[in-house]
C-alpha positions, 0 to 999 in steps of 0.5 A: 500500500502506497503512503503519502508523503505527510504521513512519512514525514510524521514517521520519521519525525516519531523518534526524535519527539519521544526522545525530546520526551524522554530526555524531560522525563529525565530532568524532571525525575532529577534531584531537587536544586538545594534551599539556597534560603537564609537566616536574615542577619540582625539589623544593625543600629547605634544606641545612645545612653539617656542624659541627665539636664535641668528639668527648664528649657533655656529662655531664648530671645532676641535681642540688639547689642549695645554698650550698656551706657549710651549717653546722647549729647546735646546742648542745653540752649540753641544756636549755631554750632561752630565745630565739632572735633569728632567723627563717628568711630573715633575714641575719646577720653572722659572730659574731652571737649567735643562740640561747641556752638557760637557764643555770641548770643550766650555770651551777651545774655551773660552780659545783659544778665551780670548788667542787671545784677549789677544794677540790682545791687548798686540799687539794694546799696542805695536803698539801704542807705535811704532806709537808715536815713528814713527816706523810703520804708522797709517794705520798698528796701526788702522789694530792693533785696528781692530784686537782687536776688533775682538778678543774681539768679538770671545770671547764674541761669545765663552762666550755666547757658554759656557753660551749656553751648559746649559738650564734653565727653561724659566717659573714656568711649566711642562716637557712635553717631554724630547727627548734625555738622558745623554750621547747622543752627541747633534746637536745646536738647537736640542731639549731637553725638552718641557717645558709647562707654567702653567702661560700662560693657557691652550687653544685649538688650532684650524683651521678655514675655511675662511668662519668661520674666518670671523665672528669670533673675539677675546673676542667671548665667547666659550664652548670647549669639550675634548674627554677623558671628553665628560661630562665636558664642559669648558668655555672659549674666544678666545684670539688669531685669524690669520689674514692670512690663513696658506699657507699649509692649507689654515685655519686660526689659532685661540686660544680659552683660557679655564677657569682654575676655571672652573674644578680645581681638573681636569687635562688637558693634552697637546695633549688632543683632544676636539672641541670648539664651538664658538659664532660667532659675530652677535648675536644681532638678533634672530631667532625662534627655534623648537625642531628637533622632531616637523619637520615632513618632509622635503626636503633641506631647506624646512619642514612641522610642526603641529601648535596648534590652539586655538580650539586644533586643528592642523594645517599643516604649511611650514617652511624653516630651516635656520640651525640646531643646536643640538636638535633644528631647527633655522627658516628661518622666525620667527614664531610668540611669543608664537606659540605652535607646536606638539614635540611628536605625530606629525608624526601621525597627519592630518592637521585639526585633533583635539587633546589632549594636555598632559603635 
């Protein structure tokens, strides 16, 4: 019998399909590949051990720096001012005579002043000698007395006016502003030179909140930080404190004394912005402190950490936050000496887990 041609094709191919067959027979009756599966290794964290600090945040407030005595300079009457001998940023000593006006005018009021008083006298004179003669009454010579003195007053008035044309330096300093120039005509009492004490110190001056002020005292220690120098940090005390609130604001002054040795080949200018932060009273008692990084969640007041146990396993603990102040975190309860908690690598741990401690 005669075979088509499909039919020897599917023949001959016949063998080498039950081979392929055979061959994945084989392979899938073979031995199992081995368990390639692993004990995971501990996770890997750094601990820090709690710390113990002042159971108060530090009071921190901005303040302006200054030289703790800063005496405006001004001349008691008006006039044209003749010279000034002082520009801003120049020293000068105590007693230096800095600006005057022209005494022209103060000078004749002195004048017509001693004039008078002069006149007033020769009067009072003359009038005593026409008392003793009976010639006028008591009444008319004490009107002379009162005229004499009264004449002896508007002169000793127009003296000190004269003395007044001129400014002196008050203390050994610094010109820290000169407001008007040579020529200028000049109100009494309008300033002309700000003068700074170097005497006096330098200090920042601050506003504090009620609810600051009143754990604050004179004598708390204190570091201030200004701007322009955001690495240097100046101790310092406060050495004056407002014992009512200022009526525009509502704060209460405070001056804290910066300590000159501190820095001496640094120049602090007045006007400088800083912030000073100042040790409040209570300072007896403590709390316990964590780094900011151990806090691994939190809502308001209340935080989770992770606590190391002494079988290097973790264990999940609620704490409430009193404050927080810098990179650290005051607790509400303390915690006990020498606990151990996870400062890096906490965001990842389960409660329970084992851990690898590296230093």
């Amino acid at each position: 019998m005669k075979r088509s041609p499909l039919f020897l094709q599917m023949h001959k191919s016949a063998p080498a399909a039950l081979a392929l067959c055979a061959v994945l027979a084989l392979a899938a009756c073979g031995p199992a590949k081995p368990d390639t599966t692993q004990v995971a290794e501990a996770r890997r964290v750094k601990t820090t051990t709690v710390e113990q600090g002042p159971a108060s945040a530090d009071i921190e407030v901005p303040g302006v720096g200054a030289f703790r005595d800063e005496t405006r300079l001004s001349f008691k009457v008006g006039g044209v001012i003749e010279r000034i001998t002082v520009r801003e940023g120049d020293t000068v000593k105590a007693g230096q005579k800095l600006a005057w006006l022209d005494k022209q005018e103060v000078n004749a009021a002195v004048a017509q002043a001693q004039a008078a008083h002069d006149k007033a006298l020769r009067d009072l004179q003359r009038g005593e000698q026409l008392r003793k003669e009976e010639v006028i009454s008591k009444v008319q010579l004490q009107n002379l007395n009162t005229a004499a003195q009264l004449s002896r007053a508007q002169l000793t008035q127009a003296q000190f006016a004269s003395a007044t044309a001129e400014v002196s330096a008050t203390a050994d300093g610094v010109v820290l502003k000169r407001f008007a120039q040579v020529g200028e005509v000049v109100a009494p009492g309008q300033p002309v030179l700000l003068l700074g004490s170097r005497s006096s110190g330098f200090v920042l001056k601050a506003s504090l909140a009620d609810r600051q002020a009143v754990h604050i005292a004179v004598g708390n220690s204190a570091e201030v930080v200004f701007d322009a120098l955001p690495g240097t940090r100046w101790p310092g005390k406060v050495i004056e404190q407002s014992q009512a609130a200022d009526p525009a604001t509502g704060t209460y002054g405070v001056l804290v004394q910066l300590d000159p040795q501190a820095h001496p080949g640094l120049n602090l200018l007045s006007g400088m912005q800083g912030r000073a932060r100042i040790q409040p009273n209570n300072t007896n008692s403590t709390r316990s402190y964590v780094p900011i990084e151990a806090v691994v969640e939190g809502n308001n007041k209340n935080a989770w950490m992770y606590v190391l146990q002494a079988d290097n396993t973790v264990k999940r603990q609620a704490v409430q936050i009193a404050f927080v102040a810098g990179a650290r975190v005051a607790l509400q309860e303390p915690l006990p000496e020498g606990t151990k908690v996870v400062s890096t690598g906490a965001p990842y741990l389960q409660d329970g887990e084992t851990v690898q401690v590296v230093e």
